[in-house]
Short mmCIF file of the C-alpha atoms (twelve columns), coordinates in Angstrom:
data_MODEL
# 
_entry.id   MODEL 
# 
loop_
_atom_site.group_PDB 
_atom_site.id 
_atom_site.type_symbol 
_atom_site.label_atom_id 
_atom_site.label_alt_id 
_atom_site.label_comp_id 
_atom_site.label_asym_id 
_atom_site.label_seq_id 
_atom_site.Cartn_x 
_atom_site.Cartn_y 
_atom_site.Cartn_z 
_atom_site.pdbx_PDB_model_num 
ATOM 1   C CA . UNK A 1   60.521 33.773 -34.072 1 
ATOM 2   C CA . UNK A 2   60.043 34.602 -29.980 1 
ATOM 3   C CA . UNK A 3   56.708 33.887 -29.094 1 
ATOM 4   C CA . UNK A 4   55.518 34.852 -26.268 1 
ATOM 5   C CA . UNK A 5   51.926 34.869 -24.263 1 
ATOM 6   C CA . UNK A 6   50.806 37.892 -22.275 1 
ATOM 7   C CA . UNK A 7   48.259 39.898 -20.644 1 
ATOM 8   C CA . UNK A 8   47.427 43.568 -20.805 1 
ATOM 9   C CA . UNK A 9   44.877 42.553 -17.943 1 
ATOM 10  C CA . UNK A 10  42.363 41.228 -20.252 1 
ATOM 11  C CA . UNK A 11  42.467 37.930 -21.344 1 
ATOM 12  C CA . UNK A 12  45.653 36.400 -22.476 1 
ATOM 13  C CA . UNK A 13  47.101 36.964 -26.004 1 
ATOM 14  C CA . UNK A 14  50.144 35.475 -27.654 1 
ATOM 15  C CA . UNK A 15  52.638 37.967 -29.779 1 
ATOM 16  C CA . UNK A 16  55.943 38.058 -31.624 1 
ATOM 17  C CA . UNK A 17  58.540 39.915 -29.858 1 
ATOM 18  C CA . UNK A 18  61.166 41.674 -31.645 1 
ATOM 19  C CA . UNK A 19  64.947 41.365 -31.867 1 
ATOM 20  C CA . UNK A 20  65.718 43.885 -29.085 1 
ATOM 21  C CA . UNK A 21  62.835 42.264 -26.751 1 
ATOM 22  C CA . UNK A 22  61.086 45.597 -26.058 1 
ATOM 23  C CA . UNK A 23  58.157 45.398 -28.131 1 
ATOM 24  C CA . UNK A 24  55.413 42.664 -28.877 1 
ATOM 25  C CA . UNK A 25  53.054 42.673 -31.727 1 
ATOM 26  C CA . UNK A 26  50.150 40.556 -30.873 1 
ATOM 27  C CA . UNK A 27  48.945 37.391 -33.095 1 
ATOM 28  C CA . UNK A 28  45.191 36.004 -32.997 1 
ATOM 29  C CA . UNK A 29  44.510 32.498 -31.774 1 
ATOM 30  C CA . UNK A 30  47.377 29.974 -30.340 1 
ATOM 31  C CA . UNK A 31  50.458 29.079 -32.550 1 
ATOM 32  C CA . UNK A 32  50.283 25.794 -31.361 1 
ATOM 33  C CA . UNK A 33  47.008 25.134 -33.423 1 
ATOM 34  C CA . UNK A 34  46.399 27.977 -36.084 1 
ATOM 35  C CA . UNK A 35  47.770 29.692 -38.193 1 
ATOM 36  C CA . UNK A 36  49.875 33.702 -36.733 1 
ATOM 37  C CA . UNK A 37  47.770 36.756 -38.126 1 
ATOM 38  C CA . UNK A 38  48.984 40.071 -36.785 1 
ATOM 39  C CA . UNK A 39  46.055 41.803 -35.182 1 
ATOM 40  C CA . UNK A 40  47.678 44.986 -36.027 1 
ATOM 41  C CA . UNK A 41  47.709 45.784 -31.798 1 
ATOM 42  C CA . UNK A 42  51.560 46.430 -30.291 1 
ATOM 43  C CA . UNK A 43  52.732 46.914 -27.321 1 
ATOM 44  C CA . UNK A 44  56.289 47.734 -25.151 1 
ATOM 45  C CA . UNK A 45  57.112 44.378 -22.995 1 
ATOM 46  C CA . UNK A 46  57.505 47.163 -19.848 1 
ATOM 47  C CA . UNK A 47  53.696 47.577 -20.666 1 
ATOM 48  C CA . UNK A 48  52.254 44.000 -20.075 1 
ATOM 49  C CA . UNK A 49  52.750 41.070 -17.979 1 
ATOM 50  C CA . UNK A 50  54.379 38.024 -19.555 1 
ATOM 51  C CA . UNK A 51  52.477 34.719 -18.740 1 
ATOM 52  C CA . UNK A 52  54.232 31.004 -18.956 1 
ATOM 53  C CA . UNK A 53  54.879 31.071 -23.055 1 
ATOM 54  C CA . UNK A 54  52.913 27.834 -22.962 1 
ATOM 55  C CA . UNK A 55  50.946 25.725 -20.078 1 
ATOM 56  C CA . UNK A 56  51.603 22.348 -21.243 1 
ATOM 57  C CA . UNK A 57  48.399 20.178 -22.233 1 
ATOM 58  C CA . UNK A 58  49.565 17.616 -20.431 1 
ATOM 59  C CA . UNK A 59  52.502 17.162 -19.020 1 
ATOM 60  C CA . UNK A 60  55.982 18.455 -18.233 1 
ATOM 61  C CA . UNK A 61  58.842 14.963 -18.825 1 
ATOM 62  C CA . UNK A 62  61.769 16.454 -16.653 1 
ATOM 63  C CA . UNK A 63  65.244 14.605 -17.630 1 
ATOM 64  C CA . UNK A 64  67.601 13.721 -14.288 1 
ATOM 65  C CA . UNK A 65  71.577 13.837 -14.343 1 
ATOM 66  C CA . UNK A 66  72.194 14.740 -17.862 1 
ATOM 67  C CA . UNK A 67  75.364 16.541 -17.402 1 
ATOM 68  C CA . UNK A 68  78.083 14.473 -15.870 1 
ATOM 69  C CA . UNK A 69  79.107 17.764 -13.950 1 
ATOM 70  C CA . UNK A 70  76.028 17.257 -12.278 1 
ATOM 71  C CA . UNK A 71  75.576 14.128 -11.326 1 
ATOM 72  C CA . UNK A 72  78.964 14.222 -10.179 1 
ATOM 73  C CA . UNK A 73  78.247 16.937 -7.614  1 
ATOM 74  C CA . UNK A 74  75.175 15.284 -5.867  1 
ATOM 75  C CA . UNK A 75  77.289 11.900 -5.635  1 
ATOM 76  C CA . UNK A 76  75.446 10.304 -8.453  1 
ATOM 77  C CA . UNK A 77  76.544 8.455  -11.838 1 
ATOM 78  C CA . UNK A 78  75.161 9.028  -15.064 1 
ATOM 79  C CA . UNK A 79  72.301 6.778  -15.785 1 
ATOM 80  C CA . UNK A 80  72.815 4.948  -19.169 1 
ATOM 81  C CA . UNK A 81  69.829 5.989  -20.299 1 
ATOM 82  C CA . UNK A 82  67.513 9.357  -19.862 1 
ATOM 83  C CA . UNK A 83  66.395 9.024  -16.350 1 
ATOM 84  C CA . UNK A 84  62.520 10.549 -16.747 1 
ATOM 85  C CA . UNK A 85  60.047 12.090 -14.614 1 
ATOM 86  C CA . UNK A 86  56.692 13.680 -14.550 1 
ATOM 87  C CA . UNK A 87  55.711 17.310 -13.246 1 
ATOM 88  C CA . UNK A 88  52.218 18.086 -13.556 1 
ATOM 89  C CA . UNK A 89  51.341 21.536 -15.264 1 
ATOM 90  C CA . UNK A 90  49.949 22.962 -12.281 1 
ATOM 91  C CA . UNK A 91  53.577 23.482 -11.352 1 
ATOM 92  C CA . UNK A 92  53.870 25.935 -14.370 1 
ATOM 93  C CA . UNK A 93  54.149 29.544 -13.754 1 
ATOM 94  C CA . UNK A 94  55.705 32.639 -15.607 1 
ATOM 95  C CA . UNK A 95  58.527 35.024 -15.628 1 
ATOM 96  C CA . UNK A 96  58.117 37.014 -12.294 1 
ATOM 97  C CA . UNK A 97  55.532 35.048 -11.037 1 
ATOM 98  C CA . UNK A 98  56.870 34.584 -7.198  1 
ATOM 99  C CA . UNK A 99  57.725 30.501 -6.306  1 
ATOM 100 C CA . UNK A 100 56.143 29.707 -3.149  1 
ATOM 101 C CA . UNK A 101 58.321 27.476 -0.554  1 
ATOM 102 C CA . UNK A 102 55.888 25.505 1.359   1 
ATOM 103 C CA . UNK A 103 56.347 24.711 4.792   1 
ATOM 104 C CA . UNK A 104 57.084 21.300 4.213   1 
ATOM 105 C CA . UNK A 105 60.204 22.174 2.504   1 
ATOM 106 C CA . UNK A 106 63.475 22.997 4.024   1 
ATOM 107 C CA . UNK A 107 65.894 22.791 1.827   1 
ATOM 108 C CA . UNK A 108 65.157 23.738 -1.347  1 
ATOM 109 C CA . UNK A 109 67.077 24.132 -4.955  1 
ATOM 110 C CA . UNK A 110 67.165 25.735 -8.347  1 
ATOM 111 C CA . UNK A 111 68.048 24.170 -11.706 1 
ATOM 112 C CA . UNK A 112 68.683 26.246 -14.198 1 
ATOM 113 C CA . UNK A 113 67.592 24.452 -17.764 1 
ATOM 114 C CA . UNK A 114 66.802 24.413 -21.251 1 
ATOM 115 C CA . UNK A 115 63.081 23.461 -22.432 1 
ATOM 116 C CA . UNK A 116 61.823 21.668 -25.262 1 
ATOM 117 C CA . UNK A 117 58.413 22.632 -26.340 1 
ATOM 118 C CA . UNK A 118 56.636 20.188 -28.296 1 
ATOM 119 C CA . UNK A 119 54.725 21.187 -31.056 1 
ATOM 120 C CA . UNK A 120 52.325 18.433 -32.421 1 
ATOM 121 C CA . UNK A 121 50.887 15.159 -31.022 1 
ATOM 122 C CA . UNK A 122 53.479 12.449 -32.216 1 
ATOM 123 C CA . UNK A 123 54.686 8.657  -30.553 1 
ATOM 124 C CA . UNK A 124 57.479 6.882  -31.149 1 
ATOM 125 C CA . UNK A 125 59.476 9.645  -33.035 1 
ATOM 126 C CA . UNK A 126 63.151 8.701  -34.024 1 
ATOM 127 C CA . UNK A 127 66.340 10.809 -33.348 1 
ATOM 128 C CA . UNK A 128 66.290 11.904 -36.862 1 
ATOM 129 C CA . UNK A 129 62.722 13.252 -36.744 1 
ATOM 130 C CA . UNK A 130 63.407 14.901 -33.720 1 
ATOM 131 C CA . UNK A 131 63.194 18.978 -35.111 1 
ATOM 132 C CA . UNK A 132 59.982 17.888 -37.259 1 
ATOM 133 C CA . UNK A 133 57.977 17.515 -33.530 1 
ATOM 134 C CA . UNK A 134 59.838 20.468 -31.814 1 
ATOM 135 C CA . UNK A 135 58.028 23.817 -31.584 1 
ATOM 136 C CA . UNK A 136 60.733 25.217 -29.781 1 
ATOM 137 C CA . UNK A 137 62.613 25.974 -27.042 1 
ATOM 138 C CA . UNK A 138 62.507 28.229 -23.503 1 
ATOM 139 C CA . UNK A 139 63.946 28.509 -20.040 1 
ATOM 140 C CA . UNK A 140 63.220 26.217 -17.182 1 
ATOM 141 C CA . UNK A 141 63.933 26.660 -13.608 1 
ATOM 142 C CA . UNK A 142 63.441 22.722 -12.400 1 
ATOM 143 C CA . UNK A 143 62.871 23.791 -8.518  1 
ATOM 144 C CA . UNK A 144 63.908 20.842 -6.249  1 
ATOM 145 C CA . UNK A 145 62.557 20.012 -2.934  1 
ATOM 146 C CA . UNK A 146 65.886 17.900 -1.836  1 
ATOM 147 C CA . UNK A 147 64.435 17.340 1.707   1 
ATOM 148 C CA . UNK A 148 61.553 15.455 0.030   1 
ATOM 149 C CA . UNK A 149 63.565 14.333 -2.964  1 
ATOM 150 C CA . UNK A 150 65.974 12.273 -0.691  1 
ATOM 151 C CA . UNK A 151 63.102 11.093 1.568   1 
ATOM 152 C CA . UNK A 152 60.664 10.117 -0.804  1 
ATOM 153 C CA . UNK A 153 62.699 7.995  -2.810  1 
ATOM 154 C CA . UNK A 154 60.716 9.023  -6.478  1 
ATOM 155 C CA . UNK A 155 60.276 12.710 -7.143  1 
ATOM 156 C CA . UNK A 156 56.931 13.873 -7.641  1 
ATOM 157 C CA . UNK A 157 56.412 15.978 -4.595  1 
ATOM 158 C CA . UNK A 158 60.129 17.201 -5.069  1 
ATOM 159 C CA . UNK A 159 59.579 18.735 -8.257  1 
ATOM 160 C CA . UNK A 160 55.872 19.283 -9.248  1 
ATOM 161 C CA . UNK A 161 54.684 21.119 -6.684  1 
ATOM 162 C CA . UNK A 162 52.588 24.124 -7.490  1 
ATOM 163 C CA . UNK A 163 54.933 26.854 -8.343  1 
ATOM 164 C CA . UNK A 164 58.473 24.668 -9.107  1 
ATOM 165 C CA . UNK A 165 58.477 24.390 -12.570 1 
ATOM 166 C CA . UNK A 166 59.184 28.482 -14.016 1 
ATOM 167 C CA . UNK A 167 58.949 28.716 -17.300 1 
ATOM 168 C CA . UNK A 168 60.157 32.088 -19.761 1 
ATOM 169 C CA . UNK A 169 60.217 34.358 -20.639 1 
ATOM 170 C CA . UNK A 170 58.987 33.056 -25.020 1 
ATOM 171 C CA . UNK A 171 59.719 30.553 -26.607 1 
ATOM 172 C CA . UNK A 172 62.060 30.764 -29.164 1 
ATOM 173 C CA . UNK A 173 61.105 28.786 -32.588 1 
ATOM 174 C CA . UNK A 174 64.633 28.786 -34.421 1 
ATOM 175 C CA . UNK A 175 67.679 28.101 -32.539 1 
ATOM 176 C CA . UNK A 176 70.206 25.572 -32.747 1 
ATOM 177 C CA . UNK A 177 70.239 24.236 -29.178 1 
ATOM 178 C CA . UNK A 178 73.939 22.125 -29.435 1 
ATOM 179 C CA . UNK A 179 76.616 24.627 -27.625 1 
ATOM 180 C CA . UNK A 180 74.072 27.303 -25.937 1 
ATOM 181 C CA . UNK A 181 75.297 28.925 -22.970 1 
ATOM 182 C CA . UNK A 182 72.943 28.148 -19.973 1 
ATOM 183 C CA . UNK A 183 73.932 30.343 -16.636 1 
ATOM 184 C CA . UNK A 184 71.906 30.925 -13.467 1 
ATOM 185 C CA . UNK A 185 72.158 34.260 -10.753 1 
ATOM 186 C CA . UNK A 186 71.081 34.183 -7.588  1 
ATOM 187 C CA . UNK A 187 70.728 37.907 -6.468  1 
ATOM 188 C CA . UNK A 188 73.132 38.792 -8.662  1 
ATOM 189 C CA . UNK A 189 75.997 35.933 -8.400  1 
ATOM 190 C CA . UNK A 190 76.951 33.796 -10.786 1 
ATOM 191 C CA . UNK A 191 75.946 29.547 -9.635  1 
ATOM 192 C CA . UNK A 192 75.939 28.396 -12.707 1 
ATOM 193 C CA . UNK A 193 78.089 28.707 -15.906 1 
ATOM 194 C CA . UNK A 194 77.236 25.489 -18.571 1 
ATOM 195 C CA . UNK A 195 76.700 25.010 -22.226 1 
ATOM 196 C CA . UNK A 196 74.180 22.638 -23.713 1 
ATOM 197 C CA . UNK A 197 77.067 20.926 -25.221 1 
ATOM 198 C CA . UNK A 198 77.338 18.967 -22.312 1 
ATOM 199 C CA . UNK A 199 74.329 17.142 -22.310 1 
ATOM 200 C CA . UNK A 200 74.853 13.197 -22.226 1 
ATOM 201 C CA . UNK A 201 72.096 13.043 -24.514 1 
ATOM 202 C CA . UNK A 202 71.093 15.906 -26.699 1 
ATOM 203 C CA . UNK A 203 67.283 16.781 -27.468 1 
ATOM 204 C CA . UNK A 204 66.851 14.417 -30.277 1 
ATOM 205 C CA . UNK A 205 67.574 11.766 -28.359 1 
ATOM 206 C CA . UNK A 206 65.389 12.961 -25.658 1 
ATOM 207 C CA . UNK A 207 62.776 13.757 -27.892 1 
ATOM 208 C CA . UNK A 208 63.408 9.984  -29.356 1 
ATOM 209 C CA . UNK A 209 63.511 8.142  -25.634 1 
ATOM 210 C CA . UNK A 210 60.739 10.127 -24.125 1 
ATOM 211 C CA . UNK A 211 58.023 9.473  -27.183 1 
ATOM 212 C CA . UNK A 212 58.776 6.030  -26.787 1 
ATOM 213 C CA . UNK A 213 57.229 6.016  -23.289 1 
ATOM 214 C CA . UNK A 214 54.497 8.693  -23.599 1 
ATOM 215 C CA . UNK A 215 52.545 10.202 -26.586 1 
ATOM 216 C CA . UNK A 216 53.562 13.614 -26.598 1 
ATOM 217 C CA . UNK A 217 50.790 16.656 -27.334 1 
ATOM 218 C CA . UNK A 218 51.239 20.208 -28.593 1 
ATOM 219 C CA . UNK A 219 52.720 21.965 -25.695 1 
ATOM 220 C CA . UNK A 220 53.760 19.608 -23.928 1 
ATOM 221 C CA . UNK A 221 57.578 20.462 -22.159 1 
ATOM 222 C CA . UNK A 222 60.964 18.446 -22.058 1 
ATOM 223 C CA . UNK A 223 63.098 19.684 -19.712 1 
ATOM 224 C CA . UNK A 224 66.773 18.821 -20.670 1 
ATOM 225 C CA . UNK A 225 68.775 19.031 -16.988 1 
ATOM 226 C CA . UNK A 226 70.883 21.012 -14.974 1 
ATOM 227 C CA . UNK A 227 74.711 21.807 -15.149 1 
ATOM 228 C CA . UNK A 228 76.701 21.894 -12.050 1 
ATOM 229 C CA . UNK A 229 75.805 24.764 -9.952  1 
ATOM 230 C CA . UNK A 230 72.997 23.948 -8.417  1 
ATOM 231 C CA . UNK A 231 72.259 25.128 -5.026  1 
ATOM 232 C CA . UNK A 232 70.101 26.204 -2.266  1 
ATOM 233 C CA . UNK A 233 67.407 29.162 -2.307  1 
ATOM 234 C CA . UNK A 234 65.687 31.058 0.463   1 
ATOM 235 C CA . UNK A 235 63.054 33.386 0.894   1 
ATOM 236 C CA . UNK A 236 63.392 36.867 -0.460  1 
ATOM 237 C CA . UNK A 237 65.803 35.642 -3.104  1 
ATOM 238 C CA . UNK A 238 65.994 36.047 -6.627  1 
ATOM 239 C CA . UNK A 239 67.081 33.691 -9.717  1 
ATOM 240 C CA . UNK A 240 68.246 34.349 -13.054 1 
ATOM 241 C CA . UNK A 241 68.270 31.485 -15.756 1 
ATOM 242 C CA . UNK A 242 69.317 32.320 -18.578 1 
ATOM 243 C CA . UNK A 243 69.671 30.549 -22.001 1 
ATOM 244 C CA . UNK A 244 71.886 31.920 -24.991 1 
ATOM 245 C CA . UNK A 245 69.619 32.847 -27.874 1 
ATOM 246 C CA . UNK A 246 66.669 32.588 -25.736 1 
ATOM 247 C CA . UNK A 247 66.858 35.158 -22.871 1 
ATOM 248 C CA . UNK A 248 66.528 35.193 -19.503 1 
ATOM 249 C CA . UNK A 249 64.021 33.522 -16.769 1 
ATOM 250 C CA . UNK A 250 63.533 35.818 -13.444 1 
ATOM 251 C CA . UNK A 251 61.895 35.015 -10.048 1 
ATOM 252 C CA . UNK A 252 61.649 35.582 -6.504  1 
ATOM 253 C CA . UNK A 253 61.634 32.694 -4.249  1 
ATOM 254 C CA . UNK A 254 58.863 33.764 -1.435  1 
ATOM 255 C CA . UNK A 255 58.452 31.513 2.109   1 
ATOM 256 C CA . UNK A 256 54.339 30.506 2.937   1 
ATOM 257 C CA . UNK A 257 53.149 32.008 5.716   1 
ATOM 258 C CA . UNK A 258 51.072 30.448 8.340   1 
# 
Protein backbone atom coordinates (compact mmCIF):
# COMPACT_ATOMS: atom_id res chain seq x y z
CA UNK A 1 0.00 0.00 0.00
CA UNK A 2 1.16 4.00 -0.56
CA UNK A 3 -0.01 5.88 2.18
CA UNK A 4 0.01 9.09 2.10
CA UNK A 5 -1.23 12.26 4.41
CA UNK A 6 -2.86 15.31 2.85
CA UNK A 7 -4.89 18.31 3.02
CA UNK A 8 -7.77 19.55 0.94
CA UNK A 9 -7.32 22.76 3.22
CA UNK A 10 -9.15 21.35 6.07
CA UNK A 11 -7.55 19.41 8.46
CA UNK A 12 -5.18 16.73 7.47
CA UNK A 13 -6.34 13.24 6.32
CA UNK A 14 -4.34 10.17 5.43
CA UNK A 15 -5.39 8.05 2.06
CA UNK A 16 -4.31 5.17 -0.14
CA UNK A 17 -3.03 6.22 -3.39
CA UNK A 18 -3.38 4.14 -6.34
CA UNK A 19 -0.97 2.37 -8.69
CA UNK A 20 -0.74 5.22 -11.24
CA UNK A 21 -0.37 7.92 -8.25
CA UNK A 22 -3.19 10.18 -9.52
CA UNK A 23 -5.86 9.46 -7.23
CA UNK A 24 -6.19 9.10 -3.31
CA UNK A 25 -9.02 7.54 -1.50
CA UNK A 26 -9.07 8.82 1.96
CA UNK A 27 -8.90 6.44 5.24
CA UNK A 28 -10.28 7.60 8.81
CA UNK A 29 -7.92 7.93 11.73
CA UNK A 30 -3.89 7.33 11.50
CA UNK A 31 -2.50 3.94 10.19
CA UNK A 32 0.02 4.10 12.61
CA UNK A 33 -2.57 3.40 15.48
CA UNK A 34 -6.01 2.13 14.02
CA UNK A 35 -7.26 0.24 11.98
CA UNK A 36 -7.77 1.84 7.53
CA UNK A 37 -11.64 2.33 6.85
CA UNK A 38 -12.33 3.97 3.52
CA UNK A 39 -14.43 7.02 4.16
CA UNK A 40 -15.84 6.56 0.80
CA UNK A 41 -14.28 10.47 -0.09
CA UNK A 42 -11.60 10.46 -3.31
CA UNK A 43 -9.75 12.73 -4.67
CA UNK A 44 -7.03 13.47 -7.85
CA UNK A 45 -3.39 14.06 -6.13
CA UNK A 46 -3.38 17.46 -8.64
CA UNK A 47 -6.37 18.36 -6.27
CA UNK A 48 -4.73 18.41 -2.73
CA UNK A 49 -1.58 19.21 -1.09
CA UNK A 50 0.56 16.32 0.11
CA UNK A 51 1.86 16.83 3.76
CA UNK A 52 5.16 14.88 5.26
CA UNK A 53 3.54 11.06 5.06
CA UNK A 54 4.40 10.99 8.74
CA UNK A 55 5.90 13.68 11.42
CA UNK A 56 7.86 11.43 13.50
CA UNK A 57 6.77 11.20 17.34
CA UNK A 58 9.96 11.58 18.27
CA UNK A 59 12.72 11.53 16.49
CA UNK A 60 14.43 11.22 13.12
CA UNK A 61 18.08 8.58 13.73
CA UNK A 62 19.99 9.75 10.49
CA UNK A 63 22.81 7.00 9.52
CA UNK A 64 26.42 8.74 8.32
CA UNK A 65 28.76 7.17 5.51
CA UNK A 66 26.88 4.11 4.68
CA UNK A 67 27.92 3.78 1.17
CA UNK A 68 31.62 3.46 0.70
CA UNK A 69 31.11 5.68 -2.52
CA UNK A 70 30.35 8.20 -0.16
CA UNK A 71 32.49 8.31 2.35
CA UNK A 72 35.06 8.01 -0.12
CA UNK A 73 34.16 11.31 -1.77
CA UNK A 74 34.15 13.57 1.41
CA UNK A 75 37.67 11.97 2.40
CA UNK A 76 36.18 9.78 5.01
CA UNK A 77 36.38 5.86 5.84
CA UNK A 78 33.62 3.75 6.59
CA UNK A 79 32.93 3.59 10.24
CA UNK A 80 32.76 -0.09 11.45
CA UNK A 81 29.73 0.40 12.82
CA UNK A 82 26.41 2.65 11.93
CA UNK A 83 27.63 6.07 12.69
CA UNK A 84 24.10 7.68 14.27
CA UNK A 85 22.65 10.96 14.70
CA UNK A 86 19.63 12.79 15.84
CA UNK A 87 17.38 15.35 13.78
CA UNK A 88 14.60 16.68 15.64
CA UNK A 89 11.08 16.52 13.85
CA UNK A 90 10.77 20.08 13.56
CA UNK A 91 13.12 19.62 10.64
CA UNK A 92 10.31 17.57 8.87
CA UNK A 93 8.52 19.04 6.02
CA UNK A 94 6.65 17.70 2.83
CA UNK A 95 6.88 17.26 -0.83
CA UNK A 96 6.99 20.90 -2.22
CA UNK A 97 7.24 22.45 0.89
CA UNK A 98 10.20 25.14 0.04
CA UNK A 99 13.71 24.41 2.35
CA UNK A 100 14.75 27.57 3.79
CA UNK A 101 18.74 28.34 3.74
CA UNK A 102 19.40 30.40 6.70
CA UNK A 103 21.83 32.99 6.73
CA UNK A 104 24.14 31.21 8.73
CA UNK A 105 24.68 28.75 6.08
CA UNK A 106 26.91 29.02 3.14
CA UNK A 107 27.46 26.10 1.78
CA UNK A 108 24.89 23.89 1.82
CA UNK A 109 24.08 20.09 0.47
CA UNK A 110 21.50 17.55 -0.51
CA UNK A 111 21.40 13.82 0.25
CA UNK A 112 19.29 11.99 -1.52
CA UNK A 113 18.03 8.79 0.78
CA UNK A 114 15.89 6.04 1.59
CA UNK A 115 13.63 6.20 4.91
CA UNK A 116 12.62 3.71 7.27
CA UNK A 117 9.40 4.38 8.99
CA UNK A 118 8.90 2.67 12.11
CA UNK A 119 5.77 1.30 12.89
CA UNK A 120 5.37 0.26 16.62
CA UNK A 121 7.21 1.10 19.89
CA UNK A 122 9.92 -1.74 20.16
CA UNK A 123 13.83 -1.85 21.97
CA UNK A 124 16.37 -3.97 21.38
CA UNK A 125 14.96 -5.61 18.14
CA UNK A 126 17.32 -8.19 16.38
CA UNK A 127 18.29 -8.25 12.62
CA UNK A 128 15.88 -10.98 12.10
CA UNK A 129 12.90 -9.09 13.56
CA UNK A 130 13.75 -6.25 11.69
CA UNK A 131 10.40 -6.21 8.97
CA UNK A 132 8.07 -7.13 12.11
CA UNK A 133 8.87 -3.20 13.50
CA UNK A 134 8.99 -1.58 9.96
CA UNK A 135 5.90 0.29 8.75
CA UNK A 136 7.55 1.21 5.76
CA UNK A 137 9.55 3.08 3.73
CA UNK A 138 9.78 6.86 1.92
CA UNK A 139 12.15 9.40 0.49
CA UNK A 140 14.52 11.52 2.46
CA UNK A 141 16.40 14.49 1.40
CA UNK A 142 19.15 14.61 4.51
CA UNK A 143 20.00 18.53 3.85
CA UNK A 144 23.57 19.26 5.12
CA UNK A 145 24.86 22.45 6.42
CA UNK A 146 28.75 21.49 5.59
CA UNK A 147 29.92 25.00 6.75
CA UNK A 148 28.52 24.12 10.20
CA UNK A 149 29.02 20.40 9.85
CA UNK A 150 32.88 20.84 9.53
CA UNK A 151 32.94 23.61 12.20
CA UNK A 152 30.91 22.21 14.74
CA UNK A 153 32.52 19.05 15.03
CA UNK A 154 28.90 16.92 15.90
CA UNK A 155 26.00 17.57 13.57
CA UNK A 156 22.98 18.79 15.05
CA UNK A 157 22.81 22.25 13.67
CA UNK A 158 24.10 20.73 10.27
CA UNK A 159 21.27 18.60 9.75
CA UNK A 160 18.17 19.35 11.96
CA UNK A 161 17.53 22.58 11.27
CA UNK A 162 13.97 23.57 10.58
CA UNK A 163 13.29 22.69 7.05
CA UNK A 164 16.47 20.00 6.27
CA UNK A 165 14.97 16.89 6.71
CA UNK A 166 12.15 16.53 3.36
CA UNK A 167 10.28 13.82 3.58
CA UNK A 168 7.72 12.16 0.48
CA UNK A 169 5.92 12.02 -1.15
CA UNK A 170 3.87 8.31 0.94
CA UNK A 171 5.12 5.91 2.37
CA UNK A 172 5.19 2.82 0.79
CA UNK A 173 4.19 -0.36 3.11
CA UNK A 174 5.48 -3.35 0.82
CA UNK A 175 8.68 -3.10 -0.90
CA UNK A 176 11.71 -5.00 -0.78
CA UNK A 177 14.29 -2.28 -0.08
CA UNK A 178 17.76 -4.57 -1.07
CA UNK A 179 18.70 -3.32 -4.84
CA UNK A 180 16.28 -0.08 -5.16
CA UNK A 181 17.45 2.50 -7.38
CA UNK A 182 17.93 5.82 -5.41
CA UNK A 183 18.77 8.98 -7.91
CA UNK A 184 18.69 12.71 -7.17
CA UNK A 185 18.07 15.94 -9.95
CA UNK A 186 18.98 19.10 -9.37
CA UNK A 187 16.97 21.29 -11.91
CA UNK A 188 16.84 18.68 -14.05
CA UNK A 189 20.51 16.97 -13.95
CA UNK A 190 21.28 13.89 -12.89
CA UNK A 191 23.88 14.07 -9.20
CA UNK A 192 23.12 11.06 -8.15
CA UNK A 193 22.70 7.51 -9.62
CA UNK A 194 22.91 4.59 -6.52
CA UNK A 195 21.12 1.48 -5.55
CA UNK A 196 20.34 0.48 -2.00
CA UNK A 197 22.45 -2.46 -2.63
CA UNK A 198 25.25 -0.59 -1.60
CA UNK A 199 24.54 0.07 1.78
CA UNK A 200 27.37 -1.19 4.28
CA UNK A 201 24.68 -2.15 6.44
CA UNK A 202 21.22 -2.84 5.20
CA UNK A 203 17.96 -1.77 7.23
CA UNK A 204 17.82 -4.73 9.44
CA UNK A 205 20.85 -4.10 10.73
CA UNK A 206 20.06 -0.54 11.17
CA UNK A 207 16.89 -1.24 12.54
CA UNK A 208 18.93 -3.85 14.95
CA UNK A 209 21.94 -1.16 15.95
CA UNK A 210 19.72 1.81 16.31
CA UNK A 211 16.99 0.02 18.85
CA UNK A 212 19.80 -0.92 20.81
CA UNK A 213 20.54 2.74 21.64
CA UNK A 214 17.04 4.31 21.59
CA UNK A 215 13.46 2.90 22.04
CA UNK A 216 11.94 3.47 18.87
CA UNK A 217 7.99 4.79 18.61
CA UNK A 218 5.43 4.54 15.81
CA UNK A 219 6.64 6.99 13.32
CA UNK A 220 9.60 7.45 14.20
CA UNK A 221 12.26 7.74 10.84
CA UNK A 222 15.65 5.92 9.98
CA UNK A 223 17.31 7.49 7.45
CA UNK A 224 19.65 4.96 5.63
CA UNK A 225 22.52 7.45 3.85
CA UNK A 226 23.54 8.95 0.83
CA UNK A 227 25.31 7.52 -2.36
CA UNK A 228 27.97 9.47 -4.00
CA UNK A 229 26.63 12.48 -5.61
CA UNK A 230 26.16 14.69 -3.21
CA UNK A 231 26.60 18.28 -3.79
CA UNK A 232 25.93 21.85 -3.29
CA UNK A 233 22.41 23.72 -3.58
CA UNK A 234 21.50 27.36 -3.97
CA UNK A 235 18.64 29.44 -3.89
CA UNK A 236 16.02 29.12 -6.55
CA UNK A 237 16.99 25.51 -7.13
CA UNK A 238 15.16 22.48 -7.31
CA UNK A 239 15.81 18.68 -6.13
CA UNK A 240 14.50 15.49 -7.17
CA UNK A 241 15.01 12.30 -4.92
CA UNK A 242 13.77 9.66 -6.05
CA UNK A 243 13.45 6.02 -4.77
CA UNK A 244 12.51 2.94 -7.07
CA UNK A 245 9.15 1.57 -5.99
CA UNK A 246 8.53 4.53 -3.93
CA UNK A 247 8.42 7.69 -6.12
CA UNK A 248 9.81 10.77 -6.16
CA UNK A 249 10.64 13.67 -3.42
CA UNK A 250 10.50 17.42 -4.98
CA UNK A 251 11.64 20.80 -3.51
CA UNK A 252 12.84 24.16 -4.00
CA UNK A 253 15.72 25.31 -2.06
CA UNK A 254 14.71 29.16 -1.13
CA UNK A 255 17.57 31.77 0.54
CA UNK A 256 16.08 33.82 4.03
CA UNK A 257 15.75 37.15 3.56
CA UNK A 258 16.71 39.81 5.93
Amino acid sequence: MRICRFTTGEEPAFGLVDGAGKKIAEISGDPLYTRIELTGATHLIEDVRLLAPVIPRSKVVGIGRNYADHAAELGNEVPEQPLMFLIPNTAVVGPGDPVVLPEITQEVSFEGELAVVIGRMCKDVAAEQAQQVVFGYTVANDVTARDLQRGDGQWARAKGMDGFCPLGPWVETELDVTDLRLTTHVDGELRQDGTTADMVHGVAALVEHVSAAFTLLPGDVILTGTPAGVGPVEDGQEVEVEVEGIGALHNRFVRARG
